[in-house]
C-alpha positions as CSV (number, residue, x, y, z in Angstrom):
1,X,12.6,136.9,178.5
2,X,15.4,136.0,180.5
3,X,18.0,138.8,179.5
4,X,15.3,141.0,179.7
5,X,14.6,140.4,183.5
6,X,18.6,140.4,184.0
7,X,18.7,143.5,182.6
8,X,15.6,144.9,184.4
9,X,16.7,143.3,187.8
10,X,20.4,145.8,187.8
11,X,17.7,148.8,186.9
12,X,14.7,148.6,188.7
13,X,13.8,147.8,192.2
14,X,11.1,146.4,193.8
15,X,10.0,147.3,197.6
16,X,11.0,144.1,198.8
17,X,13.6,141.2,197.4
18,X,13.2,137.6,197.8
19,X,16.7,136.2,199.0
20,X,17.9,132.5,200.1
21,X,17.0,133.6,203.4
22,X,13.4,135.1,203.0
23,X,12.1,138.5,202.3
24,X,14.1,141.4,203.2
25,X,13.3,145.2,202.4
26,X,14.8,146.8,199.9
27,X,12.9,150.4,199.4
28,X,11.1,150.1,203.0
29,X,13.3,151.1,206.3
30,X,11.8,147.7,207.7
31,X,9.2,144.9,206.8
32,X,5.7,146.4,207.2
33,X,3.4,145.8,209.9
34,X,0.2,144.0,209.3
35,X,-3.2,144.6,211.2
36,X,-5.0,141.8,213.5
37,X,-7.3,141.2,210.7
38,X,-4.4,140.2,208.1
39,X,-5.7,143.1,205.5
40,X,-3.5,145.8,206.3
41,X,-0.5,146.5,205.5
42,X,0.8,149.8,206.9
43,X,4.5,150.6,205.0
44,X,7.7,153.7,205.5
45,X,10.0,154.4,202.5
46,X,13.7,154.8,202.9
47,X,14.0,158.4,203.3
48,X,16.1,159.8,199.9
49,X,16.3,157.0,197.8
50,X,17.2,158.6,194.6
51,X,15.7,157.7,191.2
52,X,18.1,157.2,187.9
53,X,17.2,161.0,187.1
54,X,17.9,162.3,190.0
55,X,14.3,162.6,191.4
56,X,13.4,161.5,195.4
57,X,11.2,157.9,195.8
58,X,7.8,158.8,197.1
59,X,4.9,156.8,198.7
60,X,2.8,159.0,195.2
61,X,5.6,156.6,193.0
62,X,4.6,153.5,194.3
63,X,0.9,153.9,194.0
64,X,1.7,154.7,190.1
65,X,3.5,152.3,190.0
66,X,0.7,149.3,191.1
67,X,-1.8,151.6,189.0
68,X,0.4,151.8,185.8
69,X,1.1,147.3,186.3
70,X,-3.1,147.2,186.4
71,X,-3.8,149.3,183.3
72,X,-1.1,147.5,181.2
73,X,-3.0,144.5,182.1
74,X,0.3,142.3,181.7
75,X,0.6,140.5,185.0
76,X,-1.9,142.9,187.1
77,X,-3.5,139.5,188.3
78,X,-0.8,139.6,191.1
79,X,-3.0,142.9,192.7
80,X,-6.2,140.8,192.3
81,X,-6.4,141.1,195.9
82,X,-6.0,144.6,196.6
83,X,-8.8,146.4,197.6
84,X,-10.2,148.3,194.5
85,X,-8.5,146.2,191.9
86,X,-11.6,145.0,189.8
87,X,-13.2,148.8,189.6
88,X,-9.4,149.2,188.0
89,X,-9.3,146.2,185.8
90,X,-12.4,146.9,184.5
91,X,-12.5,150.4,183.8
92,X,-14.3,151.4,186.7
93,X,-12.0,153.9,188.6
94,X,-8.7,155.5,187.7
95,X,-6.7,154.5,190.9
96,X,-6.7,151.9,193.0
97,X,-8.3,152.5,196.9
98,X,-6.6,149.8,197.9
99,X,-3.4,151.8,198.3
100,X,-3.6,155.2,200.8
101,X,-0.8,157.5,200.7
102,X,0.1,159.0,204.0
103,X,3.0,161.2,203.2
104,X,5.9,161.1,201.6
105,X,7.7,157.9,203.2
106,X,4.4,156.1,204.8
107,X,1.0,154.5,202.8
108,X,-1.4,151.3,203.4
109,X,-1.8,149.0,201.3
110,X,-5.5,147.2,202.1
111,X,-6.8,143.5,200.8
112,X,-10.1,142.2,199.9
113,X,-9.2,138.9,202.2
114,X,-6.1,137.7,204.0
115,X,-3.3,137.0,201.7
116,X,-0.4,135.3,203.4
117,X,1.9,135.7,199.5
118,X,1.2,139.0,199.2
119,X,4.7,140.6,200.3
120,X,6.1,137.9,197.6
121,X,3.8,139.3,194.8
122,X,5.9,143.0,196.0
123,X,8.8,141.5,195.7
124,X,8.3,140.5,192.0
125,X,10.0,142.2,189.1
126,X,6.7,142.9,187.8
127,X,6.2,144.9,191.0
128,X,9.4,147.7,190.6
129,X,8.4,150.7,191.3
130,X,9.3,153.8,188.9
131,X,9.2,157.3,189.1
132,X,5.8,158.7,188.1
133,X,6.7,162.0,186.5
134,X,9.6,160.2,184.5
135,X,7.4,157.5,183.4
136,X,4.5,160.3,182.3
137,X,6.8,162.3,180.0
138,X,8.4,158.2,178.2
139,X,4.7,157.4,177.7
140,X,4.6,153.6,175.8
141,X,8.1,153.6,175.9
142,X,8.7,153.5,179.7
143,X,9.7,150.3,180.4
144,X,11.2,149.3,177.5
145,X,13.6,152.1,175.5
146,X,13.0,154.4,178.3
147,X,14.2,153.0,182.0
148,X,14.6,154.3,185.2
149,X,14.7,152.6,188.7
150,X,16.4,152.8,191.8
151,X,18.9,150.1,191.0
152,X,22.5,149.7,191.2
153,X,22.6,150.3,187.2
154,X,21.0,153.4,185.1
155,X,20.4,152.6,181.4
156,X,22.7,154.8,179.2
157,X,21.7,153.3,176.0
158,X,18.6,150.8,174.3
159,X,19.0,149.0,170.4
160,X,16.5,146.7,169.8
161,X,18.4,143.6,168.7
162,X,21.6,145.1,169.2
163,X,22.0,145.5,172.7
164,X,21.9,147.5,176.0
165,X,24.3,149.6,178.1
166,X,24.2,150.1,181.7
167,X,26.8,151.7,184.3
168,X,27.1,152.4,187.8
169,X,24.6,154.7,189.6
170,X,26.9,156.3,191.7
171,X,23.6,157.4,194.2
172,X,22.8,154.2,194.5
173,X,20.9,153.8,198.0
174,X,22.8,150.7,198.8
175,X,26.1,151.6,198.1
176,X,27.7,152.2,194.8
177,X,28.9,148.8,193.2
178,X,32.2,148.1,192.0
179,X,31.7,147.8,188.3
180,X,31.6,150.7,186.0
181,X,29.3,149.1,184.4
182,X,27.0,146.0,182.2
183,X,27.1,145.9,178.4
184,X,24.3,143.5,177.1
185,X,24.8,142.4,173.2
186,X,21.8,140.6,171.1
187,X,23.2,137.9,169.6
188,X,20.5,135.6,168.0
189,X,22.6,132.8,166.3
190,X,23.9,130.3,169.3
191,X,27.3,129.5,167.4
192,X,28.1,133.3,166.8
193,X,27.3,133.6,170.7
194,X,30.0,130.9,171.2
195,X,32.3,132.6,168.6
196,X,32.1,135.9,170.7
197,X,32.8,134.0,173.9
198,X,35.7,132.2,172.6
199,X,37.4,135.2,170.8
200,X,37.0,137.2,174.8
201,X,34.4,139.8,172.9
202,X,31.7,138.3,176.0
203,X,32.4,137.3,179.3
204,X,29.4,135.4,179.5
205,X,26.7,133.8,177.0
């Protein structure tokens, strides 16, 4: 599970990231502003953020993206308080109301009750948002063989129990890093991990 989120974490993004310091924004031009009532949270993209294949972030990508977390039913509980989440979870409706696009760069996201964790749950791995067309056309495998964020790394290559192969996205919104790039290996058996380590094959284990 670990590697898995390491790997995930140089990919994907989420709109928000949870540092030392707090939250800071990550996909957002600022941190959103909140209604007197605590219920509403009104959001504006970064304008251009580029996706892994080349596509533009949209407010339509996030909404997917909190849509596609609910149907998978594999952490959606962390929405539970969005409004339209149990007609979602239960087969009810196809989207979730809770979440209004406005155009490209602004949308609302709206609660059943005041939340105060709620831009922690965004901030979550399980909350990265992915492009919706891209995600379509990889069906069950987006996610998993088939990845494609906003991060600092795109995924070249994906071998179950082999490993995984990242490098730089130079279009990175932040800045393009300074390594070309992240090779992941599989190694199951602890003393072969410690063999590849001590013969310089891994720089870390």
């Amino acid at each position: 599970y670990s590697i898995v989120m390491k790997i995930t974490d140089n990919v994907t993004e989420s709109l928000l990231t949870t540092t030392a310091d707090g939250l800071v924004p990550t996909l957002l031009t600022d941190m959103p502003s909140i209604s007197d009532d605590n219920m509403t949270y009104s959001f504006e993209l970064l304008p251009d953020v580029k996706f892994h294949d080349g596509t533009t972030l949209k407010a339509s990508d996030v909404k997917y993206s909190y849509e596609r977390l609910i149907k998978m039913a594999k952490m959606a509980t962390l929405l539970e308080n969005v409004v339209g989440y149990d007609e979602m979870s239960n087969g009810e409706a196809e989207e979730l109301s809770g979440v209004q696009v406005q155009d490209d760069t602004h949308f609302t996201i709206t609660l059943k009750k005041p939340y105060s964790p709620f831009l922690s749950v965004l901030s979550t791995a399980y909350c990265a948002i992915y492009p919706q067309e891209a995600c379509e056309a990889a069906g069950d495998s987006c996610g998993m063989t088939t990845l494609v964020g906003t991060g600092p790394f795109k995924m070249d290559s994906y071998q179950n129990g082999v490993g995984v192969t990242l490098s730089r996205f130079d279009d990175y919104h932040g800045g393009a890093v300074k390594l070309d790039g992240v090779s992941y290996k599989f190694i199951e058996d602890v003393n072969t991990q410690v063999l590849e380590y001590q013969k310089g094959n891994v720089d870390y284990v």
